[in-house]
C-alpha positions as CSV (number, residue, x, y, z in Angstrom):
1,X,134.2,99.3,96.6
2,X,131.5,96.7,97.1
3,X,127.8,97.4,97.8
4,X,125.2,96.3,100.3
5,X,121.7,96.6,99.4
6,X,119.5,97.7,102.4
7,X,115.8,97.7,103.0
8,X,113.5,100.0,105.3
9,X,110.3,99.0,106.1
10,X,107.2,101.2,104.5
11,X,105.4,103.3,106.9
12,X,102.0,101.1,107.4
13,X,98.3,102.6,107.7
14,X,97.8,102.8,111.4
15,X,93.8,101.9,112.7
16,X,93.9,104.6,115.4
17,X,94.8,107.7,112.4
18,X,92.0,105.7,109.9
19,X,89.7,105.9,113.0
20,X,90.0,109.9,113.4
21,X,90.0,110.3,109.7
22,X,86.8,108.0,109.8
23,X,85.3,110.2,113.0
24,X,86.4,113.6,111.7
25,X,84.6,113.3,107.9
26,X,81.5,111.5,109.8
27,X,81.3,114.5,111.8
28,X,81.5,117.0,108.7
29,X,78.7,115.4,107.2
30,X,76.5,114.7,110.2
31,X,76.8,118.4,111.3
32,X,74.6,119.4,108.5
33,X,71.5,117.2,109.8
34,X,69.9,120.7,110.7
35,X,69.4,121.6,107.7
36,X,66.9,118.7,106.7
37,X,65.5,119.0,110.1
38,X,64.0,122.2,109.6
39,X,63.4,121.4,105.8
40,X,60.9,118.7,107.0
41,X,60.0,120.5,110.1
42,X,57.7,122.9,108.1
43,X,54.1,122.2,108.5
44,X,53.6,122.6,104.8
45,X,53.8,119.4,102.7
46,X,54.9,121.3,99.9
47,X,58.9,122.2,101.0
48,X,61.1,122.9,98.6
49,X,64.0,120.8,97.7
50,X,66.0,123.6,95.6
51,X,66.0,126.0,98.3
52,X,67.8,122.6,100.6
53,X,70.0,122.0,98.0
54,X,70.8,125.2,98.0
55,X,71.5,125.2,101.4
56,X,73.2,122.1,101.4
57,X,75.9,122.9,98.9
58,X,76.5,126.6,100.7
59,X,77.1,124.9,103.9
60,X,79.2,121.5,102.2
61,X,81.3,124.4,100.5
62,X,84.4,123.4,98.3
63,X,86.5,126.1,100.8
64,X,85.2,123.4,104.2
65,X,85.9,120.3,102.0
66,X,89.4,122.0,101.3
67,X,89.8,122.7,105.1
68,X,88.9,119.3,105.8
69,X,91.5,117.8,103.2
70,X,94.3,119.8,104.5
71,X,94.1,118.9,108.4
72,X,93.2,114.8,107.7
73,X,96.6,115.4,105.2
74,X,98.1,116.5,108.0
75,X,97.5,114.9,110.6
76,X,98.5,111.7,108.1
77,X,101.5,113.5,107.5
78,X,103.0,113.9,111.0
79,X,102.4,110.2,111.8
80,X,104.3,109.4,108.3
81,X,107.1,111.6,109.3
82,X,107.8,110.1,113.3
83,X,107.7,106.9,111.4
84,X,109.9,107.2,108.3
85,X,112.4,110.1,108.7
86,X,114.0,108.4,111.5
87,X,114.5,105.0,109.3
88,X,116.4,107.6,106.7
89,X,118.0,109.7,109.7
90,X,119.0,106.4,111.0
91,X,120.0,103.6,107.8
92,X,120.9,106.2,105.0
93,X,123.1,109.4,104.3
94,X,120.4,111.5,103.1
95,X,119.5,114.2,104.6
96,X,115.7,114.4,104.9
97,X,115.3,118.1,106.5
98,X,116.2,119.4,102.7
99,X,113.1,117.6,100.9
100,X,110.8,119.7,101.2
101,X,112.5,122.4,99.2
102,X,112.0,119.6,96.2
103,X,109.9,120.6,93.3
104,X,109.5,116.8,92.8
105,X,108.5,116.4,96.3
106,X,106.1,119.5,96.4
107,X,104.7,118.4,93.3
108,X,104.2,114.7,94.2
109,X,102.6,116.0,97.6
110,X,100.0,118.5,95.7
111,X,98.7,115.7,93.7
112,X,98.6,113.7,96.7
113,X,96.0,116.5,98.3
114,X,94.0,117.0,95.0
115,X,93.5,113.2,95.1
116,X,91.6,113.1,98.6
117,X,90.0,116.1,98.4
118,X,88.7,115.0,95.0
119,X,87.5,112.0,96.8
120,X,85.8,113.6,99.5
121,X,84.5,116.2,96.9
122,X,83.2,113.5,94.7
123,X,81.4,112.0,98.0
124,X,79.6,115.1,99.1
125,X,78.3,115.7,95.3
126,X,77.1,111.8,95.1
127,X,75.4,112.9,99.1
128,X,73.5,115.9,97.7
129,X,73.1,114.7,94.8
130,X,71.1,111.4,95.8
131,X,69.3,113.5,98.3
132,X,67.8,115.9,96.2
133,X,67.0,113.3,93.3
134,X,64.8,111.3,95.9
135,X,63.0,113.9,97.4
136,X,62.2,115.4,93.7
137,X,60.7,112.0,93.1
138,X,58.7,112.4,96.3
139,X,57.3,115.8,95.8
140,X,56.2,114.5,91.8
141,X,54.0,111.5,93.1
142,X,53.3,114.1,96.5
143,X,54.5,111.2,98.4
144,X,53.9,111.3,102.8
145,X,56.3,113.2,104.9
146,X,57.6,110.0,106.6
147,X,58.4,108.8,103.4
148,X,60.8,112.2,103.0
149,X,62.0,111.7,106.6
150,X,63.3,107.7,105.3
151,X,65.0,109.3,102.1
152,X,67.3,111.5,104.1
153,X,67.8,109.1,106.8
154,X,68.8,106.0,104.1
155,X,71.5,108.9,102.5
156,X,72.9,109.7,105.7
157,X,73.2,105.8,106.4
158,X,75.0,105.4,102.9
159,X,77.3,107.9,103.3
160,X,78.2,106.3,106.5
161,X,78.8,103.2,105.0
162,X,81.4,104.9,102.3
163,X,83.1,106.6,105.1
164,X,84.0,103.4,106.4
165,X,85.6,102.2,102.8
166,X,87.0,106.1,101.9
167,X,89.0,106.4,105.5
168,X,90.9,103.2,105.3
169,X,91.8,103.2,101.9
170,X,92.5,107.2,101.7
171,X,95.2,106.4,104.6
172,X,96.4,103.9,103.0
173,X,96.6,106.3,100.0
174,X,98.2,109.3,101.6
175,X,100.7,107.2,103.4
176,X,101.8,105.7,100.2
177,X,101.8,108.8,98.4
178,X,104.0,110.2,101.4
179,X,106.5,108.0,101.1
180,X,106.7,107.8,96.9
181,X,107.2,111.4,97.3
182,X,110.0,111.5,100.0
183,X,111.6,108.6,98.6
184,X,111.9,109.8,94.9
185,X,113.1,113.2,96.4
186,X,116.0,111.3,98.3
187,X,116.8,109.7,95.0
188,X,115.3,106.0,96.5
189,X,114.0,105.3,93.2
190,X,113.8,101.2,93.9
191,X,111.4,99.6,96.0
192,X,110.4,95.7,96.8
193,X,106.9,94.6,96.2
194,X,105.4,92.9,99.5
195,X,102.4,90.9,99.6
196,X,100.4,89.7,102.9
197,X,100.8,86.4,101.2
198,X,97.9,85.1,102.4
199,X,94.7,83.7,100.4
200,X,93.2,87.4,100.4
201,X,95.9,88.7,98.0
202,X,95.0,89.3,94.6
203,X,96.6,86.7,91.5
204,X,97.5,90.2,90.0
205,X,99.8,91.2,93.1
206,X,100.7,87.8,94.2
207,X,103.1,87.7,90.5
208,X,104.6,91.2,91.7
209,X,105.2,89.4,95.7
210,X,109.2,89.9,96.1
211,X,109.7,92.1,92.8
212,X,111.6,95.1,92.3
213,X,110.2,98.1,90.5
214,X,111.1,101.4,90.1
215,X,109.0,104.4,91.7
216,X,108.6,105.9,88.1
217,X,107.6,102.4,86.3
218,X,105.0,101.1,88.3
219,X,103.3,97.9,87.4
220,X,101.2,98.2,84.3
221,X,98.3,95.9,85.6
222,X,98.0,96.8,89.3
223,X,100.3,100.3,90.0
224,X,102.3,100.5,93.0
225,X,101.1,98.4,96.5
226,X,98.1,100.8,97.7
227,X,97.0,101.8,94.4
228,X,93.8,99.9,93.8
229,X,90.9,100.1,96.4
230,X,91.8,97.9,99.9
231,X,95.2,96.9,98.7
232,X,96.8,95.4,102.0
233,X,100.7,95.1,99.9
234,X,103.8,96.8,100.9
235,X,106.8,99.1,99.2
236,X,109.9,97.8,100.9
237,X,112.3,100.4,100.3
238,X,115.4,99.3,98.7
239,X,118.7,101.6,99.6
240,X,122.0,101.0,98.1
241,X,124.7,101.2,100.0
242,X,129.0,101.3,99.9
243,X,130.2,99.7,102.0
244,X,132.5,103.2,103.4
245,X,129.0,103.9,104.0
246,X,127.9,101.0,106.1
247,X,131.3,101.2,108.3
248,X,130.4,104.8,108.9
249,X,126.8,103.8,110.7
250,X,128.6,101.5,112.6
């Protein structure tokens, strides 16, 4: 019985879900401009940076950074599923509804998860962090209030600038990670690498351009498309098929 290779398109990052991940973290940090508002409200020159830190990491708590992680995850998650389930409902045999009771699945999806919130954990630690470093430097060398008030407002404009990197290539991430783990639970272990192929793509991903790899071997250099920061390359999924099979979707 021969066999026909097919190949399903990989579920892209799509600007308008980067855009609310973008808007939704720049809101979570933003909404804790109170805090340095009434720590340099105080008419005494001598505030106390411990007692905002303190109050910075109680109200960036790990349990709001997890809460955070989970609905961003999910909103991710529900545009991955309208856009890939119906390519396997509709080209393949498998049936989709039973992946989720996969401990490969379940695993590969909790590492997804720990990955962003580790990111986003990492960014609020490096936001506190370079905060409280600054305005420890300010109160040694008892350095003007404006000068305080131009600390916190260059941090907040840093961490904007990360958000904008973090969102698009955390979708990019998540999406990626989605499929890998829906794909190796459906036993589509094969994929084809597919550049941009324009002169933005790396040397290093421009060799693995029309490639097959396996889900479990990725490429030692580079990793699977998405892996390294701003990666623009795709995972063409590759689905063997009988031909009994093909005749059947017909």
């Amino acid at each position: 019985m021969s066999t026909q290779t097919l190949e399903l398109q990989p579920v892209e990052s799509n600007q308008n879900i980067e855009n609310k991940y973008h808007d939704e973290l720049l809101a979570f940090f933003n909404s804790g401009i109170f805090l340095f508002d009434n720590q340099l409200s105080t008419d005494n020159h001598n505030s106390n940076p411990i007692k905002l830190q303190n109050a910075l990491t109680e109200y960036y708590s790990n349990d709001k950074l997890k809460k955070i992680t989970k609905r961003l995850f999910d909103r991710i998650n529900s545009y991955h599923e309208a856009e890939f389930d119906s390519q396997i409902a509709s080209n393949t045999d498998k049936n989709i509804a039973n992946i989720e009771n996969s401990q490969s699945y379940q695993y590969y999806i909790e590492q997804v998860q720990f990955m962003n919130y580790t990111v986003l954990k990492n960014l609020r630690d490096d936001f506190i962090y370079g905060i409280m470093l600054s305005l420890l430097m300010q109160e040694l060398f008892n350095t003007p209030k404006q000068v305080e008030n131009q600390i916190i407002s260059d941090a907040v404009n840093k961490i904007n600038e990360r958000i904008e990197i973090i969102s698009s290539d955390q979708v990019i991430k998540i999406t990626q990670g989605l499929t890998i783990a829906k794909c190796k639970a459906l036993g589509l272990n094969q994929y084809k690498w597919q550049t941009m192929e324009d002169d933005r793509v790396r040397p290093t991903h421009e060799a693995n351009n029309q490639k097959i790899f396996d889900w479990d071997n990725p490429p030692e250099k580079t990793g699977h498309p998405g892996t390294e920061i701003n990666c623009r390359c795709k995972s063409v999924i590759i689905v063997d098929k009988t031909m009994a099979n093909l005749l059947d979707l017909m």
